[in-house]
N, C-alpha and C positions, 0 to 999 in steps of 0.2 A: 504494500500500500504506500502508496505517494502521502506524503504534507508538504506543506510549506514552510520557509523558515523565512522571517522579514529581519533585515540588518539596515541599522544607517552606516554608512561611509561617505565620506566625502565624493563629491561628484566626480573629481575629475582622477582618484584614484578609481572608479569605478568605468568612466571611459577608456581610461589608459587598460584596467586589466580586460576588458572587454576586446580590445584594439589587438592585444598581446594574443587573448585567446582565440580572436579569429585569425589571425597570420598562424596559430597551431593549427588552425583547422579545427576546434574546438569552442565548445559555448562558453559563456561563463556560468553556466548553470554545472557542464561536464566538469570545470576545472572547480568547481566546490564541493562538490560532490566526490569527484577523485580524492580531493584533499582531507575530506571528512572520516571517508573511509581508511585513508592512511594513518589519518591521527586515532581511528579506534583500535585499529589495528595496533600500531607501535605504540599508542600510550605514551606519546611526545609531542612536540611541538617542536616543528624545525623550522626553519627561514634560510632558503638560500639567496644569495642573487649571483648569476651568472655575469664574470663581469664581463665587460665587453671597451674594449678601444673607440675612443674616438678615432674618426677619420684624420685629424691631423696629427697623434700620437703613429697611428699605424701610415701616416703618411713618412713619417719621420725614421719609424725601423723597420722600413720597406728596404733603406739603405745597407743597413748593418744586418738585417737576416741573411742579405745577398754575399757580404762581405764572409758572413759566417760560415754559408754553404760552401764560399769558393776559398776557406781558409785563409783569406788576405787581411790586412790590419788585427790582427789578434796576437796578443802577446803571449808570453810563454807563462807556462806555472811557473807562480812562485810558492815556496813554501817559509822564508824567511826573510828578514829585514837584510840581512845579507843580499840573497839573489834579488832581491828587489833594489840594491843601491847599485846594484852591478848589471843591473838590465836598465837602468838609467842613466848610466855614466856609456854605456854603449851605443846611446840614442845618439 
């Protein structure tokens, strides 16, 4: 048997999670109900947030991922103040 359940929340966290659940392809009725079910199940309360880059962070280590892949500007380990004053004085 179906009920209802009435919640206030702020409006525009209610668009936003609305918005989120259809780009899943999901309602916001399925994503409360999913979550409901998981909190009787585990008997917790979780909170994630997936984080996510902005476009001018990820426009920035678009550089240095490339850099990484192709092993270029990357320094050597170091494990001590030593090799670290002696990979400086090398520069």
């Amino acid at each position: 048997m179906k009920t209802l359940i009435n919640i206030k929340t702020d409006r525009d966290v209610k668009i936003s999670a609305q918005k989120l659940a259809k780009e899943l392809g999901l309602s916001l009725s399925a994503v409360v109900n999913a979550y409901l079910k998981q909190f009787v199940r585990s008997q917790a309360v979780d909170f994630s947030v997936a984080p996510r880059m902005s476009p001018e962070l990820e426009k920035l280590l678009g550089p240095i991922e490339y850099d990484i892949a192709c092993g270029k500007n990357l320094s050597p380990a170091m494990t001590s103040a030593k090799d670290i004053d002696e990979y400086f004085k090398s520069l």
